[in-house]
C-alpha positions in Angstrom: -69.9 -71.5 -1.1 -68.9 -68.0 -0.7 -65.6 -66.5 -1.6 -63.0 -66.0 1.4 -61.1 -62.4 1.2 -57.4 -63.1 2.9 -56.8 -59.3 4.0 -52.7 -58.3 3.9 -51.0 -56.2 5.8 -48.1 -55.3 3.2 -46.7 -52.8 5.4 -46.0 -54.6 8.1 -42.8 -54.6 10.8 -41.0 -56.1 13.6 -37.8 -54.9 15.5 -36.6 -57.7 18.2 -35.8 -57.3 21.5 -32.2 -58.0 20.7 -31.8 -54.8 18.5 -33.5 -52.7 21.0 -30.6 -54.0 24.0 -27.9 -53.7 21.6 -28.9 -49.9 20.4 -29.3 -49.3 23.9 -25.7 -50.5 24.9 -23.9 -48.8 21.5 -22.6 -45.7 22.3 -23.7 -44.0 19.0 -21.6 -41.6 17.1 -23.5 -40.1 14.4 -27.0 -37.9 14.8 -28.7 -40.2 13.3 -28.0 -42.7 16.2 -28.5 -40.5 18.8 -31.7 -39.5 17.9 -32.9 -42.8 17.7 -31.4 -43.5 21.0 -33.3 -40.5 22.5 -36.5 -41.2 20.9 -35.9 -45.3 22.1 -35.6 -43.8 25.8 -38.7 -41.2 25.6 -40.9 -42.5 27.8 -44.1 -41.2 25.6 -42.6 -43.3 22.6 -41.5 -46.1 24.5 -45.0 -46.6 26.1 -46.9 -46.1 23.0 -49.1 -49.2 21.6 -47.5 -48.7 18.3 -44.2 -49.5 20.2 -44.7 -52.1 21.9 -46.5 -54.2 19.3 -42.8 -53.5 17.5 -41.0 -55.5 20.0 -43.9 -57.9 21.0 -44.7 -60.6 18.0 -47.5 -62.4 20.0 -48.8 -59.1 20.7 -49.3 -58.3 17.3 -50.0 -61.5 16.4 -53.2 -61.0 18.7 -53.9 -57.8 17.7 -53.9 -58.8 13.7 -56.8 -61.7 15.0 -58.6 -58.7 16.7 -59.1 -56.6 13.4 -59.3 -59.2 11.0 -55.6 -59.1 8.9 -55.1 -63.0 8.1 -51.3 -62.9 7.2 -48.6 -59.9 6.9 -45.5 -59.6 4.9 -42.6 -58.7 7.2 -40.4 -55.9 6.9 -37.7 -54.4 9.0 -36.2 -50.6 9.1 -33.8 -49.5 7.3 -32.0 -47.7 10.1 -28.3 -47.6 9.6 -28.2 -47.6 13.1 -29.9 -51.2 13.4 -27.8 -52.8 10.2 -24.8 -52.4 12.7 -26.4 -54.2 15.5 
């Protein structure tokens, strides 16, 4: 019987929905927060795959099936902007 490989994605993140509405709503202060703001609202950014497998677990969780990653190890930004929200 042959051995089995379990492939890792080690770098892996997801940002909920939730942190998304509430960075949208916070009326941010420092640069840091408004350019996160402004890069959340760019349409070009907002749009992009790489995006919207960020917000979409069952996306991604399709997506890992698709190119063969059998389990990931979750990590979320450090943006102080997100630790508030």
């Amino acid at each position: 019987m042959g051995v089995h490989e379990i492939v890792v994605d080690a770098h892996f993140h997801h940002v909920p929905v939730a942190v998304y509405e509430k960075l949208e709503a916070l009326i941010s202060t420092t640069d840091e927060g408004r350019r996160l703001q402004a890069k959340c609202r760019d349409p070009a950014y907002a749009g992009s795959k790489a995006n919207l497998l960020l917000r979409d677990l069952e996306a991604t969780i399709r997506y890992m099936d698709d190119v063969g990653v059998d389990i990931a190890m979750l990590q979320m930004p450090s943006w102080s902007v997100a630790k508030r929200c």
